[in-house]
C-alpha positions in Angstrom: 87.3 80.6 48.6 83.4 80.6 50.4 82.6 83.7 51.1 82.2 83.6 54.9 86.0 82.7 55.4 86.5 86.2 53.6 84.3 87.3 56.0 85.3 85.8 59.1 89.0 87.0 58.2 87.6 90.1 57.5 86.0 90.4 60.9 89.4 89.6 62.5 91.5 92.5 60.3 88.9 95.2 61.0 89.1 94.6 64.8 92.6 95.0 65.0 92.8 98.1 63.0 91.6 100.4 65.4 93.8 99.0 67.7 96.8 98.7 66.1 96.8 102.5 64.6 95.9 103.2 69.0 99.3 101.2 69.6 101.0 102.9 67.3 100.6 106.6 69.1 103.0 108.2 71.4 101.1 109.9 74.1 97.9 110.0 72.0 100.0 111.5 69.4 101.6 110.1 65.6 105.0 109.9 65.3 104.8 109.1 62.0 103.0 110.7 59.3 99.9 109.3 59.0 99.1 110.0 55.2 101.7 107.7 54.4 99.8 104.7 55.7 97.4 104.7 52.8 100.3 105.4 50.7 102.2 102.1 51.4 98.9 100.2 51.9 97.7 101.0 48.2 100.9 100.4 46.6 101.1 97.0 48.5 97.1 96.3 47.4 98.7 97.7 44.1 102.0 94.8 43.8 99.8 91.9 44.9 97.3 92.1 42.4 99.2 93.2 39.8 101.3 90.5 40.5 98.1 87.3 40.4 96.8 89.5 37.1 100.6 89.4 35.4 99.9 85.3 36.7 96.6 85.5 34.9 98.2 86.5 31.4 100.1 84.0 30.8 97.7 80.9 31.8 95.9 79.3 29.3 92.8 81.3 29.5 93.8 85.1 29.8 91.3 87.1 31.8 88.7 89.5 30.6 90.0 93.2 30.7 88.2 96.4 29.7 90.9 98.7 28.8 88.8 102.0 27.3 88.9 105.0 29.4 85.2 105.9 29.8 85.1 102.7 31.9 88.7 102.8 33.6 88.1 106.7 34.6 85.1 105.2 36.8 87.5 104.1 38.9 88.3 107.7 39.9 86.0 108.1 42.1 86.4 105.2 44.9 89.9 106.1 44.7 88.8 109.9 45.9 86.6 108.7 48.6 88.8 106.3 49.9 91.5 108.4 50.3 89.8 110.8 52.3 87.6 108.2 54.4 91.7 106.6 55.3 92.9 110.0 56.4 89.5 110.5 58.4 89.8 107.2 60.0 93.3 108.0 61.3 92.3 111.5 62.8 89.2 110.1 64.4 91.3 107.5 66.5 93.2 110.4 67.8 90.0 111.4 69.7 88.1 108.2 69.9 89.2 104.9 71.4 88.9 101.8 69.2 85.6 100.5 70.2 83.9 103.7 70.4 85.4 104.0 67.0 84.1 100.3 65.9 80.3 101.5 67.4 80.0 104.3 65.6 82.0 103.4 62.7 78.9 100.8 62.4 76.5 103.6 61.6 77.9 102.8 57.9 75.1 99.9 58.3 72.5 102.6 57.9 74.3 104.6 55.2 74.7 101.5 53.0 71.1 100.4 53.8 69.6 103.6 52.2 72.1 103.4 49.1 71.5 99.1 48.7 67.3 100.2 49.1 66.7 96.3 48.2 66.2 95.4 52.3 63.2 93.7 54.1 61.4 95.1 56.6 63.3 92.9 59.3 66.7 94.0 58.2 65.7 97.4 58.3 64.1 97.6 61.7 67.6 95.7 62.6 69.3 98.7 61.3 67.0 101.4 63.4 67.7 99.4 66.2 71.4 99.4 65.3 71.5 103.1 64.3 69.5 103.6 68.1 71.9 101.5 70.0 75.3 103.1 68.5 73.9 106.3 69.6 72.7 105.5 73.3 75.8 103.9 73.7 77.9 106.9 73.6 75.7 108.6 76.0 77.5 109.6 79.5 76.2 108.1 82.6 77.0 110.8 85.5 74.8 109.5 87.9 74.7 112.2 91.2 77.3 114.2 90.0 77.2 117.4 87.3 78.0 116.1 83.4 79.9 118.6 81.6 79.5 116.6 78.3 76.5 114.8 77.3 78.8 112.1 75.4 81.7 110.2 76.8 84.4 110.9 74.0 85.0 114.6 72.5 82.4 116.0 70.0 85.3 116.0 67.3 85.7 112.4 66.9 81.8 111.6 66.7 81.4 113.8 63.8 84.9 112.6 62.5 83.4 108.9 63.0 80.2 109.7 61.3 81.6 111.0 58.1 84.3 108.1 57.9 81.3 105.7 58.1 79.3 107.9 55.5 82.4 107.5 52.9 82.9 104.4 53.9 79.7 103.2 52.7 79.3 105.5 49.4 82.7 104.0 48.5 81.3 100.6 49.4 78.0 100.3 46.9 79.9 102.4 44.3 82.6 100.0 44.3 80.6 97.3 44.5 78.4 98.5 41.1 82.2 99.1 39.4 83.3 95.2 40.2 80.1 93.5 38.8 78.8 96.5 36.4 81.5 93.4 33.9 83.2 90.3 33.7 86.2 91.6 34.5 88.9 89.7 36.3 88.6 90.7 40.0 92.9 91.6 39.8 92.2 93.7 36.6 89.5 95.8 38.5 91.6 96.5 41.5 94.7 97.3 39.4 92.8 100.1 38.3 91.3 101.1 41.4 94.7 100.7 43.2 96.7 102.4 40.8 94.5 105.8 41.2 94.5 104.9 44.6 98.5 104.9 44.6 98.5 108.4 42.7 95.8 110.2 44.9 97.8 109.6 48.0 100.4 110.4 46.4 99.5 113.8 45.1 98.2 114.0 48.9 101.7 113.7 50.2 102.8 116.6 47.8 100.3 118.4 49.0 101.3 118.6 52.5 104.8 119.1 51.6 103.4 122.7 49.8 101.3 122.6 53.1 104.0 123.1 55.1 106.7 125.0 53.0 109.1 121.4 52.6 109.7 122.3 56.4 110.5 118.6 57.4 111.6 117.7 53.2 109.9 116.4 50.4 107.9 113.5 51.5 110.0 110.3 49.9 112.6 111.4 52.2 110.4 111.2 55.3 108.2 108.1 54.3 109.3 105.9 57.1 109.9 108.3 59.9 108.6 107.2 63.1 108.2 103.8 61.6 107.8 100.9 64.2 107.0 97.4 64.2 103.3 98.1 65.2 103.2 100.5 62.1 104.0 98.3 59.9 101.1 96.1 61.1 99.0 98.7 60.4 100.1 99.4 56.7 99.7 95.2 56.5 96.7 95.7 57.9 94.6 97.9 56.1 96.5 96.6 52.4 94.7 92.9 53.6 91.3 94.5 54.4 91.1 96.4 51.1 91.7 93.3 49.0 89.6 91.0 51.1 87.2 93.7 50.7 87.3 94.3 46.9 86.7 90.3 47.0 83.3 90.7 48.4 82.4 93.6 46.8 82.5 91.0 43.5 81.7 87.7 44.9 78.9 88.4 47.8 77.8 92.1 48.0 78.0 95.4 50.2 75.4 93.7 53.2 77.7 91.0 54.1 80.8 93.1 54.2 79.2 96.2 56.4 78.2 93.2 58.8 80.9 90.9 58.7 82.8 94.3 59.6 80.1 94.9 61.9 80.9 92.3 64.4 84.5 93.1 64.7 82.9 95.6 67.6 82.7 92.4 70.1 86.1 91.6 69.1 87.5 94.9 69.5 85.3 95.7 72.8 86.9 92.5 74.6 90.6 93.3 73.4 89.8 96.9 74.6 89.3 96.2 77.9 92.2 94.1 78.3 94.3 97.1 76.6 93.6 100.3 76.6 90.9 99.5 80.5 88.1 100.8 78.7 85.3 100.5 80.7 81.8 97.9 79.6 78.6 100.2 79.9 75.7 99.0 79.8 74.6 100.9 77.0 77.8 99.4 75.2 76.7 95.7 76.0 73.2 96.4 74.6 74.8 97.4 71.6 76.5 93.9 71.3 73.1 91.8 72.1 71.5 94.2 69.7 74.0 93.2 67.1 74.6 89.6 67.6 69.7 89.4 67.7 70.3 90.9 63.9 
């Protein structure tokens, strides 16, 4: 598969994302417990590749594996930051609409750009201007009248934005060193990575059951509560992302994915307006040109 179909698909998963999880509030509101999201989405990343690696084993030429622990423990740590960068994601659309979300979700660009340190000068002035235009964009326009906020969305879901774009790009670069640090086959790698994945959110469920005193039950017994159609889309959704992006991560690297990602902010701007009457700034559409110049 070339590399820029992965990314072009990619473009079209990440854009719906931040829609779909909008679509499937109530009143700006979960129904459903949102920790269970990742849950489902790593145990379906999870049956898929174990799946293609069990396919793998029995062809004529089984696949590289490196089975010792010091180099299957690495795999710790993406699982750890992805869990928490999911569960961000999901609380920052509850103050943020998509696109805002998509604009300043981009701000990963810069994160990665300072861990990848192996950019031109070109790409990096296109990240300034990127970093510069995600910020202006969110700035209020109040014209005549008294602002009571400088920005247009609550303070709460910038700072929740920024971090999830922070994790998301540590994860990103660290992931990417795990998948080519071997020879590995690509469904070995992300057996391990889901399968800590599966357990983390996992023990995060359990967690909030003690949280909460097993108010509502143990959390197998409440797994689909709230469950609609558009949920389920969501738990598709983010299960196809992670494997498309765990495929670049060992075929292309961590540039290509934070842009391909990147302009899913036109997609999502458009789609947007149409759904949820989110208003075109100026600021926002400078953004876009900004993007589409690097």
């Amino acid at each position: 598969m070339q590399w820029y179909l992965v990314a072009a698909l990619l473009t079209i998963l990440t854009s719906s994302q931040g829609i779909l999880t909008t679509l499937s509030q109530s009143n700006g509101k979960y129904k459903y417990d949102y920790a269970t999201i990742p849950f489902l989405a790593e145990l379906l990343k999870l049956s898929f590749s174990s799946f293609f690696l069990w396919k793998e084993c029995h062809s004529s030429s089984p696949p590289r594996m490196t089975k010792e622990w010091r180099s299957v423990r690495l795999y710790l740590v993406p699982s750890v930051i992805y869990l928490i960068h999911n569960n961000v994601q999901f609380a920052t659309l509850t103050y943020v609409d998509p696109s805002t979300y998509q604009i300043v979700g981009n701000l990963k660009i810069v994160t990665t750009g300072i861990l990848f340190r192996k950019l031109s000068n070109l790409q990096w002035m296109a990240i300034v201007l990127l970093a510069v235009g995600a910020t202006t964009s969110q700035v209020k326009g109040c014209g005549d009248a008294p602002c009571d906020s400088l920005f247009s969305a609550p303070l709460q879901g910038y700072m929740l934005g920024i971090l999830s774009a922070c994790l998301s790009a540590l994860a990103g670069v660290y992931t990417e060193y795990l998948m080519k640090k071997n020879s590995d086959s690509l469904y070995w790698q992300n057996v391990q990575l889901y399968t800590f994945g599966v357990i983390f959110n996992m023990g995060w469920l359990i967690y909030g059951d003690f949280k909460t005193g097993f108010e509502l039950g143990p959390w197998w017994q409440r797994l689909f509560n709230g469950y609609s159609i558009t949920t389920w889309m969501v738990v598709f959704n983010l299960g196809s992302t992670g494997l498309l992006v765990s495929w670049l991560m060992k075929y292309s690297d961590n540039i290509v994915k934070v842009y391909s990602t990147s302009m899913a902010m036109l997609l999502t701007m458009v789609i947007s307006i149409y759904l949820f009457s989110v208003k075109a700034t100026i600021q926002v559409l400078a953004v876009f040109l900004v993007l589409l110049l690097d």
